[in-house]
TIVO-2410 file (N, C-alpha, C; in nm, 3 decimals):
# residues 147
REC num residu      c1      c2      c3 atome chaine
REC   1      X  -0.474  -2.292   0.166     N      A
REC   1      X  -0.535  -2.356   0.052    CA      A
REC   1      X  -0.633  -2.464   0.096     C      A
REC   2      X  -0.615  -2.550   0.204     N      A
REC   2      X  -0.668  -2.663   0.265    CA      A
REC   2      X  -0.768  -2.639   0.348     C      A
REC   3      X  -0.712  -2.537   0.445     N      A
REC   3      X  -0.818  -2.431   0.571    CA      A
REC   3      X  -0.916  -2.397   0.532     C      A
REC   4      X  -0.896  -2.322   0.589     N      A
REC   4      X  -1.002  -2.192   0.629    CA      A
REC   4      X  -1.065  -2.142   0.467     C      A
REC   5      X  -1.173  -2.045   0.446     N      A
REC   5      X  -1.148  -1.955   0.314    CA      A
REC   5      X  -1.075  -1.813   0.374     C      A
REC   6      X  -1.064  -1.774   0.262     N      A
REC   6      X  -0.897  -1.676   0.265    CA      A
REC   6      X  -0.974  -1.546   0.327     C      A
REC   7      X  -1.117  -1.482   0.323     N      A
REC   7      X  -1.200  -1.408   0.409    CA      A
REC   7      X  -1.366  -1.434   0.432     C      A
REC   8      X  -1.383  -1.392   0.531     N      A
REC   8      X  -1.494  -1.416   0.635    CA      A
REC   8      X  -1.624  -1.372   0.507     C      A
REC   9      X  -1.683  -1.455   0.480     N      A
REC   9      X  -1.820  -1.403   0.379    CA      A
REC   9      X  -1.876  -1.331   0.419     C      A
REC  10      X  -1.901  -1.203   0.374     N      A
REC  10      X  -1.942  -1.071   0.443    CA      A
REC  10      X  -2.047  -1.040   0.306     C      A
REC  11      X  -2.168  -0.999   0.330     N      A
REC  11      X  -2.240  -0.934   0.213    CA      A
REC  11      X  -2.115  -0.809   0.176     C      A
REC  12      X  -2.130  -0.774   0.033     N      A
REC  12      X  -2.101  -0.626   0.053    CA      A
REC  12      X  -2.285  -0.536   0.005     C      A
REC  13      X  -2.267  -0.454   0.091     N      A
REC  13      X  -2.395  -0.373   0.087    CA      A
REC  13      X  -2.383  -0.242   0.019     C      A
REC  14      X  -2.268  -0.159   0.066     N      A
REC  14      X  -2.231  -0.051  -0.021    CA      A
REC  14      X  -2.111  -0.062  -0.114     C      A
REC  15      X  -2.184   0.032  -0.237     N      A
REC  15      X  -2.012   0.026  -0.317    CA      A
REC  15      X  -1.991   0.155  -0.383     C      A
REC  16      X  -1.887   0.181  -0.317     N      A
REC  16      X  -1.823   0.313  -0.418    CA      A
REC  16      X  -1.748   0.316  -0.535     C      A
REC  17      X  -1.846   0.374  -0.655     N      A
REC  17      X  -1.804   0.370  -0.761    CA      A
REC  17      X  -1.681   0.450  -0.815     C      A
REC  18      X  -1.583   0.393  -0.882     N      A
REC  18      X  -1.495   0.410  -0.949    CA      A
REC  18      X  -1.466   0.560  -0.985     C      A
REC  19      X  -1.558   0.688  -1.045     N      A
REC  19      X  -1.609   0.814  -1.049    CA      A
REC  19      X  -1.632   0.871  -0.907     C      A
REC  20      X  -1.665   0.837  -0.777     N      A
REC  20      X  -1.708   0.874  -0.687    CA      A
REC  20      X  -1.584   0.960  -0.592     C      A
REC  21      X  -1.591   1.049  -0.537     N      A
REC  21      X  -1.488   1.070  -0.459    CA      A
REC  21      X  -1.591   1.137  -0.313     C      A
REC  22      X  -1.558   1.015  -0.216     N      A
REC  22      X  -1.645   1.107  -0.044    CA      A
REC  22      X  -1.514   1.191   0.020     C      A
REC  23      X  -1.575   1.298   0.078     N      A
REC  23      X  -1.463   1.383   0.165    CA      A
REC  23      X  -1.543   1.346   0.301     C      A
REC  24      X  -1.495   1.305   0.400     N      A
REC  24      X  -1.589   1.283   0.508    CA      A
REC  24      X  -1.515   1.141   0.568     C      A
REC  25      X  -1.521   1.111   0.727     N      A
REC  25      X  -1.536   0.987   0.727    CA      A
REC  25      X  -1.651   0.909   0.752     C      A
REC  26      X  -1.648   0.804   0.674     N      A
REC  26      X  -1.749   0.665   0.670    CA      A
REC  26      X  -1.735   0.567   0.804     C      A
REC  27      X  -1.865   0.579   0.837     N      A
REC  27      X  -1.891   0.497   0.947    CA      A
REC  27      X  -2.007   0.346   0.857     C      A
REC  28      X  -1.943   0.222   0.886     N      A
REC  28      X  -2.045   0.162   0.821    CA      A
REC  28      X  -2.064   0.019   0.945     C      A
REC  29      X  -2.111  -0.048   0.865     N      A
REC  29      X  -2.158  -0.154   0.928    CA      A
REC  29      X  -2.177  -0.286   0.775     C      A
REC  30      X  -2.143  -0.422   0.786     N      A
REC  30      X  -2.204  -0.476   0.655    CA      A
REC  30      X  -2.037  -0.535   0.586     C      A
REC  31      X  -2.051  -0.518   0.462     N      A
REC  31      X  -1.963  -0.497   0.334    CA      A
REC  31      X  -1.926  -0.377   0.278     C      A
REC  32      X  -1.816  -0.350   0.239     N      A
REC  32      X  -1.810  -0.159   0.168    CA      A
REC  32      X  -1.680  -0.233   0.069     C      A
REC  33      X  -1.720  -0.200  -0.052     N      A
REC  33      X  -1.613  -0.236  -0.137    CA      A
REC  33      X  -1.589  -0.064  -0.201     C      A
REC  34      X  -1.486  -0.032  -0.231     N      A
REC  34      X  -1.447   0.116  -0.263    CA      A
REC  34      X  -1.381   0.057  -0.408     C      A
REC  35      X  -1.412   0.118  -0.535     N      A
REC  35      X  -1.323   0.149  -0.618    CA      A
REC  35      X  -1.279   0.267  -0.685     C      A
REC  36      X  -1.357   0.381  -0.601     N      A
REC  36      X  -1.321   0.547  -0.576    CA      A
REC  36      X  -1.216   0.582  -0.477     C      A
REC  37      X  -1.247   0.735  -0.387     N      A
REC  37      X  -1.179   0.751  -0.395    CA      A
REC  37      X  -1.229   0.841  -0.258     C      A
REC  38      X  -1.160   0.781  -0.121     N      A
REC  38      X  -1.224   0.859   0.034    CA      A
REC  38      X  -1.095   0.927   0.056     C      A
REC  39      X  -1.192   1.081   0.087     N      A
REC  39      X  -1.038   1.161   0.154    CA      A
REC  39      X  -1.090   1.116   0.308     C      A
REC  40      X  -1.111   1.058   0.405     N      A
REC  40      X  -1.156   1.027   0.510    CA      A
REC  40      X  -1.106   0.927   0.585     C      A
REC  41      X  -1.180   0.898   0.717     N      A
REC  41      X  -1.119   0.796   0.815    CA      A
REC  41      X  -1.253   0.721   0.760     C      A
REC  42      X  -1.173   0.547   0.752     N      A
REC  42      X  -1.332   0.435   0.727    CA      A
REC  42      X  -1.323   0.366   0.842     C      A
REC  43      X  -1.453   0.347   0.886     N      A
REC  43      X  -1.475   0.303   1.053    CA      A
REC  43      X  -1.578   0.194   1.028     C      A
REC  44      X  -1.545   0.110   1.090     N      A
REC  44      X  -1.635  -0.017   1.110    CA      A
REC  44      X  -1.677   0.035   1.258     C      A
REC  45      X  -1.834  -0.001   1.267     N      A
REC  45      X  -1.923   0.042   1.379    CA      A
REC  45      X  -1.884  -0.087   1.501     C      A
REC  46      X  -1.866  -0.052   1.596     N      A
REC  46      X  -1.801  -0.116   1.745    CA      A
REC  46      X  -1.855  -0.278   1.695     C      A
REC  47      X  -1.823  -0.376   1.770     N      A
REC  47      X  -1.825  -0.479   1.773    CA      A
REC  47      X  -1.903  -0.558   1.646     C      A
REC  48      X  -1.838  -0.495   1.532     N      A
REC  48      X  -1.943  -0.565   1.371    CA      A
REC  48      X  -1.821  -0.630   1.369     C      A
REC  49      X  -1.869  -0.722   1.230     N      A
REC  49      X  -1.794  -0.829   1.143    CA      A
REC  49      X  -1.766  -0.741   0.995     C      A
REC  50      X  -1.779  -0.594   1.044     N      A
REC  50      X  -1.767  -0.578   0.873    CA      A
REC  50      X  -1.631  -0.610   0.791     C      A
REC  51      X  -1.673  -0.573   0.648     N      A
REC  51      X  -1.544  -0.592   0.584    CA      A
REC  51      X  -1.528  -0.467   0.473     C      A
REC  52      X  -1.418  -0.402   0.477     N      A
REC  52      X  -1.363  -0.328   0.353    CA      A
REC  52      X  -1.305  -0.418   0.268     C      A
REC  53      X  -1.348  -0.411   0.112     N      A
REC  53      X  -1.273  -0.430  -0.001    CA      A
REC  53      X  -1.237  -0.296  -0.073     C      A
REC  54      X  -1.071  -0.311  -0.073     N      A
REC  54      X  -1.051  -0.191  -0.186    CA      A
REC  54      X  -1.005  -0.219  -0.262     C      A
REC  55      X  -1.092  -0.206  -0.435     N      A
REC  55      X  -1.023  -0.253  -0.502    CA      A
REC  55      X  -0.900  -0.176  -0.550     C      A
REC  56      X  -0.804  -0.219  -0.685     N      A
REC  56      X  -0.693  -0.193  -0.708    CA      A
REC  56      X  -0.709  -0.052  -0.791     C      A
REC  57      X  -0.838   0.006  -0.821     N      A
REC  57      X  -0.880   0.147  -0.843    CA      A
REC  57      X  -0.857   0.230  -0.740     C      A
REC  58      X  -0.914   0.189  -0.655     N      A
REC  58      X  -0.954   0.265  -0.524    CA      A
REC  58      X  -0.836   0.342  -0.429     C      A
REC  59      X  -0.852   0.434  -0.334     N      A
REC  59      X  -0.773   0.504  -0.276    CA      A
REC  59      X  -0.845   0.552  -0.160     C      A
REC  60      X  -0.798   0.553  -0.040     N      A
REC  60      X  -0.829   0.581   0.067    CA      A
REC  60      X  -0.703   0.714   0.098     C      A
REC  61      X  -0.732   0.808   0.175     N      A
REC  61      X  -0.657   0.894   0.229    CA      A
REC  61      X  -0.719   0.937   0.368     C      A
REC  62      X  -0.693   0.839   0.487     N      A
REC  62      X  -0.726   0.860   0.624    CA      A
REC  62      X  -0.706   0.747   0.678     C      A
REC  63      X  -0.740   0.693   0.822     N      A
REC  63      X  -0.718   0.601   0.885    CA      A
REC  63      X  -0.852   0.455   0.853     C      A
REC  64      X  -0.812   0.379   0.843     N      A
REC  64      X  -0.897   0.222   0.825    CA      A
REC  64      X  -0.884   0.184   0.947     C      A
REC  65      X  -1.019   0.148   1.024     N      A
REC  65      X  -1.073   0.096   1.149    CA      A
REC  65      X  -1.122  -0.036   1.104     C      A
REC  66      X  -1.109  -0.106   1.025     N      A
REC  66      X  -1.230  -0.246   0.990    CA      A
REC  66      X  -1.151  -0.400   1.053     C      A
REC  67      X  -1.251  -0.480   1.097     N      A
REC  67      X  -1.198  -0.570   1.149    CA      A
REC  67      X  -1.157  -0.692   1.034     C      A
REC  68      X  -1.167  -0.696   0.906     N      A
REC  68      X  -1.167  -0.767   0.802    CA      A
REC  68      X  -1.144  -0.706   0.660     C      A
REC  69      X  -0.998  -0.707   0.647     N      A
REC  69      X  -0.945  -0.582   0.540    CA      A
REC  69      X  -0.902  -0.670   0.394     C      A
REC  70      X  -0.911  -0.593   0.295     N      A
REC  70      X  -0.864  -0.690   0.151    CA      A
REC  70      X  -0.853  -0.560   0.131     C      A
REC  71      X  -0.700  -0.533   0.064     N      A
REC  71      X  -0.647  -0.440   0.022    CA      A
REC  71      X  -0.558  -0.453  -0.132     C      A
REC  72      X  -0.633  -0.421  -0.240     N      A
REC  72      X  -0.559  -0.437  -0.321    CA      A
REC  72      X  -0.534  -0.239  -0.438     C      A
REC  73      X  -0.548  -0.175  -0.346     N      A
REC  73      X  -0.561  -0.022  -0.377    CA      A
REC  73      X  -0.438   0.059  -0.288     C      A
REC  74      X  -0.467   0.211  -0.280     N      A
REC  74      X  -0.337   0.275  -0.219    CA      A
REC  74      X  -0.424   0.327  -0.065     C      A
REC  75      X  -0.365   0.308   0.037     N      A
REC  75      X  -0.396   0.367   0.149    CA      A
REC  75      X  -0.329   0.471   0.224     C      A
REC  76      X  -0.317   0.620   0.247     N      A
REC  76      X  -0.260   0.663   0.316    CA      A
REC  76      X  -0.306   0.701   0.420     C      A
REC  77      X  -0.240   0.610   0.537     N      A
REC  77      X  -0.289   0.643   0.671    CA      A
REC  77      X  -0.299   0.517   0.778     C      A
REC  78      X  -0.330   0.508   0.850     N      A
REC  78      X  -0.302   0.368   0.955    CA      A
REC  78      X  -0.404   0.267   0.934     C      A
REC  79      X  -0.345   0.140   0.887     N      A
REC  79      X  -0.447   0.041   0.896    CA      A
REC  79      X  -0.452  -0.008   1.060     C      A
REC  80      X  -0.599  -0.041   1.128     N      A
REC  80      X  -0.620  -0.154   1.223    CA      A
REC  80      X  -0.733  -0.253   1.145     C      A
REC  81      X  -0.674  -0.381   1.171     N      A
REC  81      X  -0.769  -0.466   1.155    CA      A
REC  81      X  -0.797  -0.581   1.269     C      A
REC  82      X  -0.886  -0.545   1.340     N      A
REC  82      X  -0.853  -0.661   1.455    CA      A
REC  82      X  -0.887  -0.816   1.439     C      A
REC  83      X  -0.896  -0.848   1.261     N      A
REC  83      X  -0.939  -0.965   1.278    CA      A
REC  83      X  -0.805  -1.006   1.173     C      A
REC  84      X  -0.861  -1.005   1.071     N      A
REC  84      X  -0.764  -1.044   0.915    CA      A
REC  84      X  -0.773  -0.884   0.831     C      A
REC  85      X  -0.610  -0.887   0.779     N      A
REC  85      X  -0.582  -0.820   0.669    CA      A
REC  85      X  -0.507  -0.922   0.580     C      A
REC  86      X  -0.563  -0.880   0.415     N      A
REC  86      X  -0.526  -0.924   0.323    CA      A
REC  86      X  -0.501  -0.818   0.221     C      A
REC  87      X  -0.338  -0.809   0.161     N      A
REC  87      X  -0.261  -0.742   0.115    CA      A
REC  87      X  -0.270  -0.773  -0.035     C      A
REC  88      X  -0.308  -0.771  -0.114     N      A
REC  88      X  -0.330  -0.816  -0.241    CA      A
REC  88      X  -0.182  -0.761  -0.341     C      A
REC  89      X  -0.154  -0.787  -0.439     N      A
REC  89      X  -0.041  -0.746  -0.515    CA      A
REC  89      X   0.022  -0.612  -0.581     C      A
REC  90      X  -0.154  -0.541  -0.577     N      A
REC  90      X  -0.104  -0.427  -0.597    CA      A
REC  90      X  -0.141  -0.322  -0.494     C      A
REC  91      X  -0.125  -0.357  -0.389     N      A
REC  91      X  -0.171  -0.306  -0.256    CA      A
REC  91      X  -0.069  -0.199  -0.236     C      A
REC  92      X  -0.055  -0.108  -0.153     N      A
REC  92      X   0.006   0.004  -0.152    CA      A
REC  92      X  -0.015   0.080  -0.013     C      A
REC  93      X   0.026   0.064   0.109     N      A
REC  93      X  -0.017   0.169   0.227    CA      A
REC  93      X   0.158   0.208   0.286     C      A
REC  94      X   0.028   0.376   0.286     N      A
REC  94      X   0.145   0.421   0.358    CA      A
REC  94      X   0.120   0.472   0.482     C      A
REC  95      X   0.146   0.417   0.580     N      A
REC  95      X   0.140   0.382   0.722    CA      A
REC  95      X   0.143   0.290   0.796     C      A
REC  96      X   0.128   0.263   0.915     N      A
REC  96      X   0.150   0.132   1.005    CA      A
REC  96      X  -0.012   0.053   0.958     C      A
REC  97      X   0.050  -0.077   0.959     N      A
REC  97      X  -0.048  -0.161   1.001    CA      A
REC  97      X  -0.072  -0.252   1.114     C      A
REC  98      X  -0.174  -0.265   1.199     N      A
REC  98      X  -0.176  -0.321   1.271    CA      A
REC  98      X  -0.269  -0.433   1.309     C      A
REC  99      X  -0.254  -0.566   1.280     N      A
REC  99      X  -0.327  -0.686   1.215    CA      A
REC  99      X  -0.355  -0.789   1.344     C      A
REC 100      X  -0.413  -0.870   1.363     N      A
REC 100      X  -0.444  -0.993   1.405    CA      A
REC 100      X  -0.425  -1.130   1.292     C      A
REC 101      X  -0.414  -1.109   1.193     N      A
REC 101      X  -0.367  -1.173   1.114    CA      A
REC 101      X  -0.404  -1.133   0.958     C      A
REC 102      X  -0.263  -1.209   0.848     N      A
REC 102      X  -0.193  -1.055   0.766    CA      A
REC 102      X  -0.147  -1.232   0.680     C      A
REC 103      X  -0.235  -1.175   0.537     N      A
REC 103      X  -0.178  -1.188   0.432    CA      A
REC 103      X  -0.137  -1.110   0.336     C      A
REC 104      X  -0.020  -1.146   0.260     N      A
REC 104      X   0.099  -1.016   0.251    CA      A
REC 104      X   0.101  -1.108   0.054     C      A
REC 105      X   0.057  -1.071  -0.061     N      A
REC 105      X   0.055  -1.163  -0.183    CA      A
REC 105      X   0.247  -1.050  -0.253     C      A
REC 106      X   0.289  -1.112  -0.294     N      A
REC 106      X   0.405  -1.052  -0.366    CA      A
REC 106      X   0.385  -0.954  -0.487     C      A
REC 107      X   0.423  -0.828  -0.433     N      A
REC 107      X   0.426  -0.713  -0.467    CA      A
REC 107      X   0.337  -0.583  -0.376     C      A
REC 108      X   0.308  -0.658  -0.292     N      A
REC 108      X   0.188  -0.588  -0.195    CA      A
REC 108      X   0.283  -0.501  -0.130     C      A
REC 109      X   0.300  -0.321  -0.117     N      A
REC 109      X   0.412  -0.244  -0.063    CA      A
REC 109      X   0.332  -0.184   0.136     C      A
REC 110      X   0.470  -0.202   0.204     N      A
REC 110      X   0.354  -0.120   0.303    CA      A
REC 110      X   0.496  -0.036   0.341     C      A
REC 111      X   0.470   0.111   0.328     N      A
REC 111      X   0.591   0.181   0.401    CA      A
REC 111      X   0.537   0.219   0.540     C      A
REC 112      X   0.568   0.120   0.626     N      A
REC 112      X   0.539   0.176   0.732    CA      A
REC 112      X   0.543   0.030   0.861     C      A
REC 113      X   0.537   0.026   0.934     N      A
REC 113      X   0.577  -0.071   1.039    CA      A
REC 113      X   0.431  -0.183   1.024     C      A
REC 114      X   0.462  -0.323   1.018     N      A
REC 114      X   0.396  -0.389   1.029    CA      A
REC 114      X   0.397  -0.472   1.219     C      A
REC 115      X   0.243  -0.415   1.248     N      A
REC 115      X   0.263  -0.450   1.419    CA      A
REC 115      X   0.141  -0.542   1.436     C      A
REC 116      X   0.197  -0.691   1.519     N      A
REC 116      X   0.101  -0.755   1.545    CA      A
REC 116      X   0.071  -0.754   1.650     C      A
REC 117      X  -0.130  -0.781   1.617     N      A
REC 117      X  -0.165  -0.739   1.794    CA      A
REC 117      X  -0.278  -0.883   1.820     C      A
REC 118      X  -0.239  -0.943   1.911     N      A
REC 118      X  -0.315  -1.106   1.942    CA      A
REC 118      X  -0.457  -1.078   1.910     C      A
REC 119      X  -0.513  -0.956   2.045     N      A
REC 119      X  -0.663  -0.960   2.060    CA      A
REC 119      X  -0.717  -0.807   2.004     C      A
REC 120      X  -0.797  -0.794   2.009     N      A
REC 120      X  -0.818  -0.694   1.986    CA      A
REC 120      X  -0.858  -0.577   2.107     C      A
REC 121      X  -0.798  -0.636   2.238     N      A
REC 121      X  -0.799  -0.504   2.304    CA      A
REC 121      X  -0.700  -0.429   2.295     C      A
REC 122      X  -0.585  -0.517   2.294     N      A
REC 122      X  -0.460  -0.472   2.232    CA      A
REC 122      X  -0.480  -0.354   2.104     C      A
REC 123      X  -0.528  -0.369   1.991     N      A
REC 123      X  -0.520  -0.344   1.889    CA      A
REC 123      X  -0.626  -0.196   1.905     C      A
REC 124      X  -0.748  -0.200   2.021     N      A
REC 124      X  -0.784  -0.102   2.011    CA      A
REC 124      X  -0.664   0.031   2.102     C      A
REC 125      X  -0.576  -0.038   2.184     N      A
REC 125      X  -0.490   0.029   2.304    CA      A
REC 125      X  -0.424   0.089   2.171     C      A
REC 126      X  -0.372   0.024   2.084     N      A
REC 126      X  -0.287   0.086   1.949    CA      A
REC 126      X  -0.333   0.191   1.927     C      A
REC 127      X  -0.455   0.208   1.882     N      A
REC 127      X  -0.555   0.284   1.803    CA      A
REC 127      X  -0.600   0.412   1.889     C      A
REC 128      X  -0.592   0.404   2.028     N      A
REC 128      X  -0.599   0.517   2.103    CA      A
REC 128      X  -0.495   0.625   2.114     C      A
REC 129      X  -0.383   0.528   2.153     N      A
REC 129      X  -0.257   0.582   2.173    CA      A
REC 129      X  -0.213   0.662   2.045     C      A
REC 130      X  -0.248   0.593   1.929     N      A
REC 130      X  -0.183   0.699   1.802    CA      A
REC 130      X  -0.305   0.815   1.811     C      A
REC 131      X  -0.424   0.801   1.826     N      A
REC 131      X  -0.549   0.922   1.790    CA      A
REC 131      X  -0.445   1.071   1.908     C      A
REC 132      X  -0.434   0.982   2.066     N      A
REC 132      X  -0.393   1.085   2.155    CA      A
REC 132      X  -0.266   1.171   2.095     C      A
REC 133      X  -0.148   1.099   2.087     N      A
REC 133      X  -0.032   1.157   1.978    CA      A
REC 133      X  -0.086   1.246   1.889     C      A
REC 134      X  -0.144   1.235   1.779     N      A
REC 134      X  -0.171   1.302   1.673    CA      A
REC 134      X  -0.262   1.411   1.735     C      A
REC 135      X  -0.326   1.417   1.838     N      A
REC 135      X  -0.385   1.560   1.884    CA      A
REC 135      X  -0.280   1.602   1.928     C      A
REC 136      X  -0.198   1.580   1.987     N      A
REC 136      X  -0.098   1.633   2.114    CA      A
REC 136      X  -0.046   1.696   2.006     C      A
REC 137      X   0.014   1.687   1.924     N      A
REC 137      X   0.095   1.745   1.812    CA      A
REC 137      X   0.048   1.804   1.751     C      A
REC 138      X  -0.062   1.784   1.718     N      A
REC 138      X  -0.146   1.897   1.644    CA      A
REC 138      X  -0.191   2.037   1.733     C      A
REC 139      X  -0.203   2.010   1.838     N      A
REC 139      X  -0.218   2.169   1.949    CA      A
REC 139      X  -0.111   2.198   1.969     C      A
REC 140      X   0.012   2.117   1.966     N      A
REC 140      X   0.179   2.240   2.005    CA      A
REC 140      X   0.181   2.274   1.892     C      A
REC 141      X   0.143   2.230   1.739     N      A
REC 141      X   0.208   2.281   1.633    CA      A
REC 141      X   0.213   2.487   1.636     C      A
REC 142      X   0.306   2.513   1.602     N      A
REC 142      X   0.271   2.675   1.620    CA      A
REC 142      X   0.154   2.748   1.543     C      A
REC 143      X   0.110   2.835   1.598     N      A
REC 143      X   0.018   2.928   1.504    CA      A
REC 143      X   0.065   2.940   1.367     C      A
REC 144      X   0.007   2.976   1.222     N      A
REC 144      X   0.078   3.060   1.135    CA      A
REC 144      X   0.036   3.174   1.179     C      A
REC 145      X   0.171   3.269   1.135     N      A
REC 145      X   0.186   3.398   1.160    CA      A
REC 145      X   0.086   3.463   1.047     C      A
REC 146      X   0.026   3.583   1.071     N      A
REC 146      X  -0.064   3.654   1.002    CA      A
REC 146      X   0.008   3.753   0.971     C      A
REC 147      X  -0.015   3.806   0.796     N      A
REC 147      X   0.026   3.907   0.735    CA      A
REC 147      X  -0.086   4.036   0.771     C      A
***
């Protein structure tokens, strides 16, 4: 309340409207406020300050790469934020998050392991290690059998 402000002033530059649904993942750079609806991975471009806002419309279904997160929508899939995440009340992820620092407002749900990582080399070592897993498993999975 006294500190800091609660996130880093970031323009937002793009916004996904409420009607909108992208299949794809988003690579950005800037501000991206979502109140649609990404079946995709959202990637902040290597060493930016960007920031995702999602609002409490909005829905993500893939992995969040952004170094400056405000989450007040449903996420399925792994948050990294190597700077600040902010969990808003009606926030909703389902997967790990992995923060440098994590505001959590009451009612904000996360099913999934909350892991803190100091720096962000750490946090990118996270972010490798799950991408490698999730291939590895995805090539033993068996063939389907053909009729």
């Amino acid at each position: 309340m006294w500190g800091k402000p609660k996130t880093k002033p970031t323009k937002i530059e793009t916004l996904i409207g409420t009607s909108i649904e992208v299949r794809g993942d988003i690579i950005f750079s800037g501000g991206l406020h979502v109140d649609g609806k990404i079946v995709g991975n959202v990637i902040a471009e290597d060493d930016s300050e960007s920031m995702l806002v999602l609002s409490d419309h909005g829905n993500i279904e893939g992995e969040v790469r952004v170094p400056y997160v405000v989450l007040n929508g449903e996420v399925t899939g792994d948050v990294y934020a190597a700077e600040r995440v902010e969990l808003s009340s009606h926030a909703q992820v389902s997967g790990n998050v992995y923060y440098n620092l994590l505001e959590m407002a009451m009612g904000a749900e996360v099913n999934g392991s909350l892991v803190h990582c100091k720096n962000e080399k750490k946090l990118l070592e996270f972010q490798k290690d799950r991408s490698s897993e999730k291939a590895e498993s995805a090539s033993e999975a068996p063939a389907p059998d053909t009729v």
